[in-house]
C-alpha positions in Angstrom: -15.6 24.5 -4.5 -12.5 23.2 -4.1 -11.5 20.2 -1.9 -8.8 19.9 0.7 -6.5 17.2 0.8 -6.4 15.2 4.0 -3.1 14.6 5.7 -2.7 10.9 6.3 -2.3 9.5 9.5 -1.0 6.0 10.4 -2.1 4.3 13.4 0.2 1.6 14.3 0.9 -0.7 16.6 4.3 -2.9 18.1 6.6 -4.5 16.1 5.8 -8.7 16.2 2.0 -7.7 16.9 -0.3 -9.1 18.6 -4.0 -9.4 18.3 -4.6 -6.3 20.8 -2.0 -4.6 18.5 -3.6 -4.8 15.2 -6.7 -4.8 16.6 -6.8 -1.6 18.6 -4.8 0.1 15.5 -8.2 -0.7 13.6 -10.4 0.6 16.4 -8.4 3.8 16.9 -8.3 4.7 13.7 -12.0 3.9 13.0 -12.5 6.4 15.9 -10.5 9.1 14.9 -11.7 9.2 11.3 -15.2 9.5 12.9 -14.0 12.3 15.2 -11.7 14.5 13.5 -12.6 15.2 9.2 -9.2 16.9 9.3 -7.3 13.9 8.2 -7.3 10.4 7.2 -6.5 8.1 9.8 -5.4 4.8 8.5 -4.4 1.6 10.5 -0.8 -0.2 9.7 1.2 -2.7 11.3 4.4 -3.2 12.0 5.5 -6.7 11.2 3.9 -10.1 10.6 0.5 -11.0 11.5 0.2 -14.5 14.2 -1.9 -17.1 13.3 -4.3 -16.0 15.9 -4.9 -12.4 14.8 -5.4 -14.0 11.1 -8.3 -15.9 12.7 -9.8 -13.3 14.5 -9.6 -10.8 11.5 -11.1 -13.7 9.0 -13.7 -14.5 11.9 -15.1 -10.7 11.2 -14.5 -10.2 8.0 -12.1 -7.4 8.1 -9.0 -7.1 6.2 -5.4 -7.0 7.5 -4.0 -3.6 7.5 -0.9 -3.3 4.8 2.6 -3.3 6.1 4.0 0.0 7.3 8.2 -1.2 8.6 9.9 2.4 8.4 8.1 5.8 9.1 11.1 8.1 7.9 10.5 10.5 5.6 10.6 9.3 2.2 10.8 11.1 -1.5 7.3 11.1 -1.6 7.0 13.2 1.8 9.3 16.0 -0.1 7.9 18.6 -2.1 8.0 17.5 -6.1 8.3 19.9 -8.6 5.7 18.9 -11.1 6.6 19.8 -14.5 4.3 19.7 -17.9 4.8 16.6 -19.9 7.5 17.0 -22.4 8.6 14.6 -25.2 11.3 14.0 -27.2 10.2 15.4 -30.2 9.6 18.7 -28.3 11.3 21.3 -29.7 14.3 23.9 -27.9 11.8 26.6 -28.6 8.9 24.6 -26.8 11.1 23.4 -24.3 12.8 27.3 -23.4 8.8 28.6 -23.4 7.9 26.0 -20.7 11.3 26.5 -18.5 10.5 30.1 -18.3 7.0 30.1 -17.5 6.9 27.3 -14.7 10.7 28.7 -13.5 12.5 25.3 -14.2 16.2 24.7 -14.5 15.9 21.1 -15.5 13.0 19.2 -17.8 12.4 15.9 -17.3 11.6 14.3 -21.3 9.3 11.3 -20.7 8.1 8.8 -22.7 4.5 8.8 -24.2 3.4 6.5 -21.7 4.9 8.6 -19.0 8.3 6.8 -18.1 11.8 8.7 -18.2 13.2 9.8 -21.1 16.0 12.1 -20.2 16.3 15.5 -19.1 17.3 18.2 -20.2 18.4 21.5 -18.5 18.8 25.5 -19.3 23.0 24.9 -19.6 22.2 22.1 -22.5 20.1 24.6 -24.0 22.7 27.2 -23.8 25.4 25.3 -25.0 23.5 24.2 -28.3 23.0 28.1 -29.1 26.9 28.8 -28.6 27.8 25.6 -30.3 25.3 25.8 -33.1 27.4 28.1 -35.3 30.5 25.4 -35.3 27.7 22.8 -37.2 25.5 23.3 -40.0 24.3 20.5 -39.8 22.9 19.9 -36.8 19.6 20.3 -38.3 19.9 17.2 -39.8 21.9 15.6 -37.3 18.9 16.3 -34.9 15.9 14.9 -37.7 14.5 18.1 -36.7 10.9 18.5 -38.2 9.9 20.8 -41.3 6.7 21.9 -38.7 9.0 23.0 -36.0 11.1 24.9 -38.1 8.2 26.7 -39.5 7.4 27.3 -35.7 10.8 28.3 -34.5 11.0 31.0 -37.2 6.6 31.8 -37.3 6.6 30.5 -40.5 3.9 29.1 -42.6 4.9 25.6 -44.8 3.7 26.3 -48.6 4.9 23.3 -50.1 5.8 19.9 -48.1 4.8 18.1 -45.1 4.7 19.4 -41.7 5.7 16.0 -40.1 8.5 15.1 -42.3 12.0 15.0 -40.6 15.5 16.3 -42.5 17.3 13.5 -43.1 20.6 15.1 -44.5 21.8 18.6 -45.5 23.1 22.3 -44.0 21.9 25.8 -43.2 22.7 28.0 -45.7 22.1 31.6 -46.4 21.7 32.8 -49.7 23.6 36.3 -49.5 26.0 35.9 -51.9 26.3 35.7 -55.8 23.9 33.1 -57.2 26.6 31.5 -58.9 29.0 31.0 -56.1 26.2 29.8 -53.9 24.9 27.6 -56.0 28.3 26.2 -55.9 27.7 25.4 -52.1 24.5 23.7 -52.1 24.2 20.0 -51.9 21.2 17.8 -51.8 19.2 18.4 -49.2 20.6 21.8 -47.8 18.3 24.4 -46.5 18.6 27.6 -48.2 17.5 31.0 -46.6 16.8 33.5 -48.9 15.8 37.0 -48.7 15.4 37.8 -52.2 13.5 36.1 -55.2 16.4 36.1 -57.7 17.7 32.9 -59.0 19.0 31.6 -56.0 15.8 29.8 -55.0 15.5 28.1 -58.2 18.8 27.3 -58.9 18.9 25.6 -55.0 15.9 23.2 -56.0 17.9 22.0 -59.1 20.7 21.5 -57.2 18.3 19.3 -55.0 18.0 21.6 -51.6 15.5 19.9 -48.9 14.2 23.0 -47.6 14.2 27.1 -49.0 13.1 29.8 -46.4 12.1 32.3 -48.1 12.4 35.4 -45.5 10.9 39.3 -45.1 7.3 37.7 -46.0 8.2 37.9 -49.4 5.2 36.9 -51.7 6.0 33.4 -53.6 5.5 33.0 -57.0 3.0 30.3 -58.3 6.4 29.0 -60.6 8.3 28.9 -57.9 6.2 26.8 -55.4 5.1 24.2 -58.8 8.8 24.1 -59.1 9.3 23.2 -55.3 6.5 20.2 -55.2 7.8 18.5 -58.7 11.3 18.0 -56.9 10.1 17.4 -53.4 11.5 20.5 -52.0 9.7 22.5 -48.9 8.9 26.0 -49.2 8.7 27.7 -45.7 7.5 31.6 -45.8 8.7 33.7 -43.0 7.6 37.6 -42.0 11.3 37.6 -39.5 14.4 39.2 -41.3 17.4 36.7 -42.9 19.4 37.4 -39.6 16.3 36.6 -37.2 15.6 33.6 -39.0 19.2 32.3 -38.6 18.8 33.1 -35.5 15.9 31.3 -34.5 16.2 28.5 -36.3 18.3 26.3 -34.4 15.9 26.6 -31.9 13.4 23.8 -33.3 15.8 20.9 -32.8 14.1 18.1 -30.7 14.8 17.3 -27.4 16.4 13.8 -28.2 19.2 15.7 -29.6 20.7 17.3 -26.8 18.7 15.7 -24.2 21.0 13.1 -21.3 19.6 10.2 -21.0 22.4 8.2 -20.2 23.6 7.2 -16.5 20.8 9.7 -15.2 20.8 10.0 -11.5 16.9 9.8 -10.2 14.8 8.6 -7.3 12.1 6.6 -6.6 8.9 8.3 -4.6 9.5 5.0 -1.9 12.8 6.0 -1.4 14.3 7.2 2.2 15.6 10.9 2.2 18.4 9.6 4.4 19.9 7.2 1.6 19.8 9.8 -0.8 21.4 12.9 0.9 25.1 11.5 0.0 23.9 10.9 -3.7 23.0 14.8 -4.0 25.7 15.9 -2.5 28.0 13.7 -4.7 26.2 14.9 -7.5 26.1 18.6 -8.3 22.5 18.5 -10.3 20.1 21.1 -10.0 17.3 18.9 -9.8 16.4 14.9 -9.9 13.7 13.1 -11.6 11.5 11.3 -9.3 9.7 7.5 -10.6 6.9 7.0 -8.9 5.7 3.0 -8.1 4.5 2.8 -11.7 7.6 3.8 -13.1 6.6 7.1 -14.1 8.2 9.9 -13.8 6.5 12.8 -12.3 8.5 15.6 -11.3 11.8 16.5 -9.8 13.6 17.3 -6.5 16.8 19.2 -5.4 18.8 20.0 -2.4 16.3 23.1 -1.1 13.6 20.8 -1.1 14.6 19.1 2.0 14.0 22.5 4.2 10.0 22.0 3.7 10.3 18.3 4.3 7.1 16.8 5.8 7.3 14.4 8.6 5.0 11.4 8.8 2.2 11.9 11.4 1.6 8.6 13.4 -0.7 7.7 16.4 1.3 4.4 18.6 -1.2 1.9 20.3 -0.3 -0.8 22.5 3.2 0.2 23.4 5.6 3.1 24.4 9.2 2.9 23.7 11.3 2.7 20.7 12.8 -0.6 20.9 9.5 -1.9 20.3 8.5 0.9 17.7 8.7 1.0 13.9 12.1 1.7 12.7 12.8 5.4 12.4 9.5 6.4 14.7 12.1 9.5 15.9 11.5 11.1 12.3 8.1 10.7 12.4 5.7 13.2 14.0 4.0 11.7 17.2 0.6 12.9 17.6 -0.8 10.4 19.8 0.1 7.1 22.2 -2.7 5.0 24.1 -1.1 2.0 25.9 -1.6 -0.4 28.1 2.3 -0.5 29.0 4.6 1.1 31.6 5.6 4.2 30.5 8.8 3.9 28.3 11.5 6.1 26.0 10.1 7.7 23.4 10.6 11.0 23.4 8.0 13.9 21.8 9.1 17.6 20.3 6.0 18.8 21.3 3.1 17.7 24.0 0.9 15.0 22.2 -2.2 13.2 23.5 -1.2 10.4 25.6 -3.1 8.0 27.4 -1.9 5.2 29.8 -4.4 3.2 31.6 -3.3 0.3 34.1 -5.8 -2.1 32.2 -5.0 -5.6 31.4 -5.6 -4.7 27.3 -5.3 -1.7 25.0 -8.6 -2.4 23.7 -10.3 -2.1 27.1 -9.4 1.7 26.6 -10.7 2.1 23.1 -14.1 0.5 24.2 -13.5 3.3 27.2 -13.4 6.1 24.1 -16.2 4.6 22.3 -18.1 5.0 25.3 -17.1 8.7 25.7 -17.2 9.8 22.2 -20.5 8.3 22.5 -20.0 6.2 19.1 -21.8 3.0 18.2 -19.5 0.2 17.7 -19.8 -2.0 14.5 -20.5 -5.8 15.3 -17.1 -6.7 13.3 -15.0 -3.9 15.3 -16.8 -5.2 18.8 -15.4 -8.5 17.9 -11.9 -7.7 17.2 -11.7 -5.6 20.9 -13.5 -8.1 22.4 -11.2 -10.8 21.0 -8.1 -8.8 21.9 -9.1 -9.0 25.8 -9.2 -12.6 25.7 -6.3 -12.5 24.2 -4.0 -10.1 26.3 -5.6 -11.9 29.5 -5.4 -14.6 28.4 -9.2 -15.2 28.8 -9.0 -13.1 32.7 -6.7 -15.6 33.7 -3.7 -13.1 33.8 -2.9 -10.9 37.0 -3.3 -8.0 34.2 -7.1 -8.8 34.0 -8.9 -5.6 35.8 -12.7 -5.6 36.3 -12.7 -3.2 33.6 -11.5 -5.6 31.0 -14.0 -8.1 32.0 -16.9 -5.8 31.7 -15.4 -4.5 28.0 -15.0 -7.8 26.9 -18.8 -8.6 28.3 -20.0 -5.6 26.6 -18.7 -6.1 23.6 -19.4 -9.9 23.4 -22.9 -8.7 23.2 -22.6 -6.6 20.2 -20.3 -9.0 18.1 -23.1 -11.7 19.3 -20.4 -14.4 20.5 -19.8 -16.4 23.4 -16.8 -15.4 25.3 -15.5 -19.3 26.6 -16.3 -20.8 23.1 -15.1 -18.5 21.1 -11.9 -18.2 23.1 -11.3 -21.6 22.9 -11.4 -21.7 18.7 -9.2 -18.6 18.7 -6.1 -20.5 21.1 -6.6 -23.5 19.1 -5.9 -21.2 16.0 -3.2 -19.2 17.4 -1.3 -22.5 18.7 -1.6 -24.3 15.2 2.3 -24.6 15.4 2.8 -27.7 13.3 3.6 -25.9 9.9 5.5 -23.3 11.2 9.8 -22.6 11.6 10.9 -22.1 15.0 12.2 -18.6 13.9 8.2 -18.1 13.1 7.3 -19.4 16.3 9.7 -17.5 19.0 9.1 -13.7 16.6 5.3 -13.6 16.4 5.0 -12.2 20.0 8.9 -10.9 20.8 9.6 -8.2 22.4 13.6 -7.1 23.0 13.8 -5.1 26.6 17.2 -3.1 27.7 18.4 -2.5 31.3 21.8 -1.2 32.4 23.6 -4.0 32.3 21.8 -6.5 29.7 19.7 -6.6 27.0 17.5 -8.9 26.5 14.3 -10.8 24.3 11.7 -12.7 25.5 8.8 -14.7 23.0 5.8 -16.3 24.4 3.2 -18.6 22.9 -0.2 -19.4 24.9 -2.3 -22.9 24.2 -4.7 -25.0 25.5 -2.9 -28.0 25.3 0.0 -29.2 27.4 1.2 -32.0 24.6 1.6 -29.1 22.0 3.9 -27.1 24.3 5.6 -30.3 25.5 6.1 -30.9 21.2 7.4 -27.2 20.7 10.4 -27.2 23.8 12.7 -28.9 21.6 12.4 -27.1 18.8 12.9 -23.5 20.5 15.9 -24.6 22.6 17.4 -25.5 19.6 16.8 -22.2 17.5 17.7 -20.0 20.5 21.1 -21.2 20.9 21.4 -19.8 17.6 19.7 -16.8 18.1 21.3 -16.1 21.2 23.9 -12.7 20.5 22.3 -11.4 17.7 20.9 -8.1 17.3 23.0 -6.4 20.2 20.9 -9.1 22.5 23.1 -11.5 25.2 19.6 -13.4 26.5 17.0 -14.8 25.4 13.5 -16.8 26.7 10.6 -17.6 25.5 7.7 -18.6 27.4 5.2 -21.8 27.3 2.6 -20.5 28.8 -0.3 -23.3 29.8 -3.8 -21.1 29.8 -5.2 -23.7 32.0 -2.8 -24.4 34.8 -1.8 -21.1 34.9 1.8 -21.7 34.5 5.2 -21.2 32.3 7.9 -23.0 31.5 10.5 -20.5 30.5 13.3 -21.5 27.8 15.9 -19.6 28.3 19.6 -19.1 26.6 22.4 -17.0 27.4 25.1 -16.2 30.1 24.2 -15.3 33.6 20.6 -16.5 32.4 20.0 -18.9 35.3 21.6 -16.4 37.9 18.5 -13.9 36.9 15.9 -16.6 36.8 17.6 -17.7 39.9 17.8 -14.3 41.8 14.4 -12.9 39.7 12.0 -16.0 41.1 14.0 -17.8 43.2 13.5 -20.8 41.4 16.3 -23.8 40.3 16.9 -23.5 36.5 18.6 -26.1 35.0 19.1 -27.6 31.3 17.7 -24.2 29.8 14.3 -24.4 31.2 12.4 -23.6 34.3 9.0 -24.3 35.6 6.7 -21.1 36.8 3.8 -21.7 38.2 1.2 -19.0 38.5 3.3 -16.8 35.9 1.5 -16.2 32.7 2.1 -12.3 31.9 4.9 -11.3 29.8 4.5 -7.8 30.7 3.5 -7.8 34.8 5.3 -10.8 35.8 8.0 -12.3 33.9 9.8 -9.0 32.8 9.7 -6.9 35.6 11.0 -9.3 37.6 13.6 -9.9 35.5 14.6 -6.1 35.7 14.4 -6.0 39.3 17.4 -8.6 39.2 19.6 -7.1 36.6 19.0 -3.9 38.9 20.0 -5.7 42.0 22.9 -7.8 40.4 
């Protein structure tokens, strides 16, 4: 019975994630590949994991996902056009055979181990058939093989060896008088004879590398003793003298009219948006594709971006494309659940999507356990239930709903923790700060948001201890003066956010940053910072207040 291949699906979360991020990608995906044998669902992320997520992952056991930064379509998405595997000592006659039957126009020649050769294409065969009759020895030229000249021309080898190469010599036909062409020949020639007369003994004096002996014309025992004393291959042929010209030049190699110099080709990891301009640039037929081994494993051309297929991906944890891996718009959307306000990405068609005002994405996955009626692993109970604590910052935030509480209770059970304990090991981990850069630091929860008059990026860091926070204010003003204008964005704050008071202080950089501090909280910023008590959420508190006052201003 044969098997179907399963489409792969990524689930992924923001970029700069977050425990609830990663987490819930894990979740969702364990869910769906329980749900739905159609396709493989596999969890990504979208940038660096914190040092909190790293503990909670290592605390269960489970390993990160792998890094997913661009979901455009790649080379590998395209359709490849396999091809046999094709050497250089492959003959033209070989070479035409496979062409026609798997409808090629260009052969990749690889290497035995698989790598890329060269290639070689219909018009380079063409050309060596018009050209051939300008060179006589281009048998030699090429080291063709005494066994593929026998095949070229269905012949069977009577005296000599089948792997041997011609090293020197011409084509000849022996039509004329045997006097005058024995006149011709020079050491190592090859003679083609249709007659037994005394042509083909008079060639091996005159040290020919290779007679032909046409028409199926029975050898004498003379003749082929004759042939093995001097070394000379005897090659007996049922074609006519014309066919047999005809044919032979068809049992050159490869390597000798192969390109394998300055050879355009892709790499399967490639984006199909860098290499439009190459193919249109370049007038090939077809390109060889390298796969992440270096081999080569097929070819592409211009048609083959009309079947293209888009990568299918589910988003958790967040909504709109600023916050979305690059190139999400040439990816298939198939599915969103967030935790968010609803933002901008936009769908070509309807997809499942489901927003819940809960204080953590997880909170809805442990929602869709429950409904799918799944059992959920002790290890996956305590990556959900640590990405509640997280996201409310242990139901201290004002995005803390009852339902979050009694996830996080539920699924403390089945991971067998305690909730307070636990908690606290996790912000000690995740507040480690002493080895890390500032630039670390203010990107492992960022988050860039735009409004119609500003755009701006705001960081945050959560701890348990006042002194660490107090340690880390220098450091951030300083990095965010330099940070300040880059990436299209004119403010910047980061957030200090004391899990036991309840508070922030917010750093901030930027023109008309204290007017929107100012008019957003009415509060007196000075010396890029600003004290906010009872404001701990990025996402309820902090930014749409900020919003509110570029909307007013």
């Amino acid at each position: 019975m044969a098997t179907t291949i399963q489409k792969n699906v990524f689930v992924i979360g923001h970029k700069n994630p977050d425990t609830d991020s990663i987490c819930s990608a894990i979740a969702l995906a364990d869910i769906k590949n329980r749900t739905d044998s159609t396709k493989h669902y596999i969890p990504r992320r979208a940038g660096q994991i914190n040092s909190e997520t790293k503990f909670v992952l290592d605390r269960f056991g489970v390993t990160a996902p792998a890094y997913l930064n661009d979901v455009g379509t790649q080379v590998k998405d395209m359709e490849i056009r396999k091809s046999p595997k094709v050497t250089r000592d492959c003959s033209i006659k070989e070479a035409w055979k496979i062409m026609k039957d798997n409808s090629l126009v260009s052969l990749p020649v690889r290497t035995e181990d698989g790598g890329l050769d060269g290639i070689v294409t219909m018009g380079d065969i063409a050309y060596t058939y018009m050209d051939s009759s300008l060179n006589m020895h281009m048998l030699s030229e090429a080291k063709t093989s005494y066994g593929a000249i026998a095949d070229a021309i269905d012949g069977q080898i009577i005296t000599g060896d089948a792997s041997d190469h011609l090293e020197k010599g011409k084509v000849l036909i022996g039509a004329a008088d045997p006097e005058r062409i024995t006149e011709r020949i020079e050491p190592g020639d090859i003679m083609i004879v249709a007659s037994l007369n005394k042509i083909p003994e008079a060639a091996i004096d005159k040290g020919a590398g290779c007679i032909i002996i046409s028409l199926g014309l029975d050898v004498p025992d003379e003749l082929i003793e004759k042939a093995k004393s001097s070394g000379c291959v005897l090659i007996k042929s049922q074609m006519d003298t014309y066919t047999v010209a005809r044919r032979i030049i068809q049992s050159i190699p490869l390597s000798y009219i192969m390109k394998s110099d300055n050879l355009i080709t892709f790499k399967t990891e490639d984006y199909t948006e860098d290499i439009k301009e190459i193919m249109v640039q370049h007038k090939h037929r077809a390109f060889p594709v390298i796969n992440k081994n270096g081999k080569c494993i097929g070819t592409i051309s211009r048609r083959n971006f009309l079947g293209i297929t888009k990568k299918q991906i589910i988003l958790v944890d967040h909504n709109e494309i600023e916050q979305a891996v690059d190139n999400i718009q040439a990816a298939e959307i198939l599915q969103i659940v967030d935790h968010h306000r609803l933002g901008d990405i936009q769908t070509l068609q309807p997809v499942l999507f489901r927003l819940e005002p809960v204080g953590c994405t997880a909170t809805i996955l442990y929602h869709i356990y429950q409904e799918e009626h799944l059992d959920i692993s002790p290890q996956i109970a305590g990556l959900l239930c640590a990405a509640i604590i997280s996201d409310t910052l242990m139901f201290r935030s004002p995005t803390c709903t009852v339902s979050d509480k009694l996830a996080a209770g539920g699924l403390a059970v089945i991971a067998g923790i305690n909730i307070e304990s636990f908690a606290a090991e996790m912000f000690k981990a995740g507040s480690d700060l002493k080895s890390k850069s500032p630039e670390e630091i203010f990107y492992q929860d960022y988050k860039r948001f735009s409004s119609e008059t500003v755009n701006f990026g705001v960081g945050q860091i959560s701890s348990m201890s006042p002194e660490e926070l107090d340690a880390l204010k220098v450091r951030m003003l300083e990095f965010m003066q330099h940070e300040c204008g880059q990436n299209d964005v004119s403010q910047v704050y980061f957030m200090l956010t004391n899990i036991l008071d309840e508070s922030t202080e917010l750093l901030y950089c930027g023109n008309g940053c204290e007017k929107m501090i100012h008019d957003a909280f009415g509060a007196e910023p000075e010396n890029g910072s600003c004290i906010l008590p009872n404001i701990v959420s990025r996402k309820k508190q902090l930014v749409p207040a900020l919003l509110d006052a570029t909307q007013e201003a």
